[in-house]
N, C-alpha and C positions, 0 to 999 in steps of 0.2 A: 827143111834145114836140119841137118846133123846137132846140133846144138839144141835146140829145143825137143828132139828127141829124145836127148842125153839128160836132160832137165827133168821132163817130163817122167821118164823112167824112174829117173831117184823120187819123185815125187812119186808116184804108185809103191814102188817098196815102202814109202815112211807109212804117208796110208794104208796100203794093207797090215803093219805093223803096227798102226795107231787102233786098227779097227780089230783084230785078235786081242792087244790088250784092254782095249773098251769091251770086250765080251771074255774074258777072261773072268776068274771066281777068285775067291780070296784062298782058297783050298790048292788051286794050283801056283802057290808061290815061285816053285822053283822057276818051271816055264815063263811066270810071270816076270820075273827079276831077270831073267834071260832072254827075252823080248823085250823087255825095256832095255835091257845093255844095245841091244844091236839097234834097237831106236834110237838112241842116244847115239852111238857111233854116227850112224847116218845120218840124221841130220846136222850134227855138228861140223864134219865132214864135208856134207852138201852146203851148206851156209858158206863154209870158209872155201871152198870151192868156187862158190857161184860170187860170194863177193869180190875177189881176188882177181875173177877173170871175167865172167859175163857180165855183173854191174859195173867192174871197173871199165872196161871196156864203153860200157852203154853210157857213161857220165860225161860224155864228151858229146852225147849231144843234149843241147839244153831243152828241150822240147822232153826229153825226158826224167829226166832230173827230179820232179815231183815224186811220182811214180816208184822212179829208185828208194828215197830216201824214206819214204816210207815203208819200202820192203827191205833198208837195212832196219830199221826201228823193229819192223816185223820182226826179224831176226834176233835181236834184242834184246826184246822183249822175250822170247822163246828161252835167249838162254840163262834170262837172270831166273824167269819160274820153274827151270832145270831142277836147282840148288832143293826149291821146295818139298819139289819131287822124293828128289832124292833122301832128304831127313826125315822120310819117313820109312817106316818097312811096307813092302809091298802087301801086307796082311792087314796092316792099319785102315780103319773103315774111312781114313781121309784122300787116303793115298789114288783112291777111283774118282775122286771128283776133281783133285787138282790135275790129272791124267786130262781128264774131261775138258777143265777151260786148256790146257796146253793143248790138246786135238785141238779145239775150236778155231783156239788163233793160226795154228798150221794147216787146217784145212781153209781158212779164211786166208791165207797169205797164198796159199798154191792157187785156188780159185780165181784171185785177182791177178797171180804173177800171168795164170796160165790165159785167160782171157783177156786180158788189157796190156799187163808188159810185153809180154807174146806179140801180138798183135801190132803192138807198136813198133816195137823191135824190129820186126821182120825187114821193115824197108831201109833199115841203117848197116845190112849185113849184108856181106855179100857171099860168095862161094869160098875165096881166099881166107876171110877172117873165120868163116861157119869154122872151116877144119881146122883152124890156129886154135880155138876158144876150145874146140871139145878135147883138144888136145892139151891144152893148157889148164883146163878144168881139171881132166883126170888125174892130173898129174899134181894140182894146187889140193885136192882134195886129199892124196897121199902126203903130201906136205904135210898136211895139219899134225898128222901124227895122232893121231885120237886114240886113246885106249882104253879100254874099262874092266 
């Protein structure tokens, strides 16, 4: 399904993004500050994307409901420890380790979406809504309007 493609994809950019600035050095700031910009866009982006259209969507059945609410919470959670991030300079010897629990919870949120929401999902979709959602997402994700 076209939708968990589209998911999946945003999900590989945030991570390969997560995983340059987790090996990243304090020396290269610029690159660092500029990788985390385009970090930030994406997944803020992806969040109000996926909320908007493919959880909104999935909330109408109640079998999955648990699942959901704990990957808006996921979400969150992600973007109240942004703030923390961000008061700091990317040079600051603090600035790698709050990187570090933000990775953690985002790879632990993509993890669980990808193997258990996924998986769930699949039998509440059909071909008509696949192509509404990925289309609806694309488009909910330009909405946000994000910039940095």
């Amino acid at each position: 399904m076209q939708i968990f493609e589209t998911l999946k994809k945003d999900h590989k950019k945030v991570l390969d993004l997560l995983e340059k600035l987790e090996h990243s050095s304090q020396r290269a700031s610029k690159t660092r500050h500029e990788n985390y910009l385009i970090l930030k866009k994406e997944l803020l982006e992806h969040m109000h994307g996926e909320e908007n259209t493919f959880y909104k969507f999935l909330l109408e059945n109640e079998d999955l409901k648990e699942l959901l609410y704990e990957a808006y919470e996921e979400h969150r959670t992600v973007r109240l420890a942004l703030p923390d991030l961000e008061a700091k300079e990317v040079t600051d010897e603090q600035w790698k380790p709050i990187l570090s629990v933000i990775g953690e919870m985002v790879k632990h949120h993509i993890n669980e979406e990808e193997k258990e929401l996924f998986k769930e999902a699949k039998s509440f979709i059909n071909h008509e809504d696949d192509e509404r959602l990925v289309s609806e997402f694309e488009e909910s994700k330009k909405e946000a309007g994000i910039t940095v």
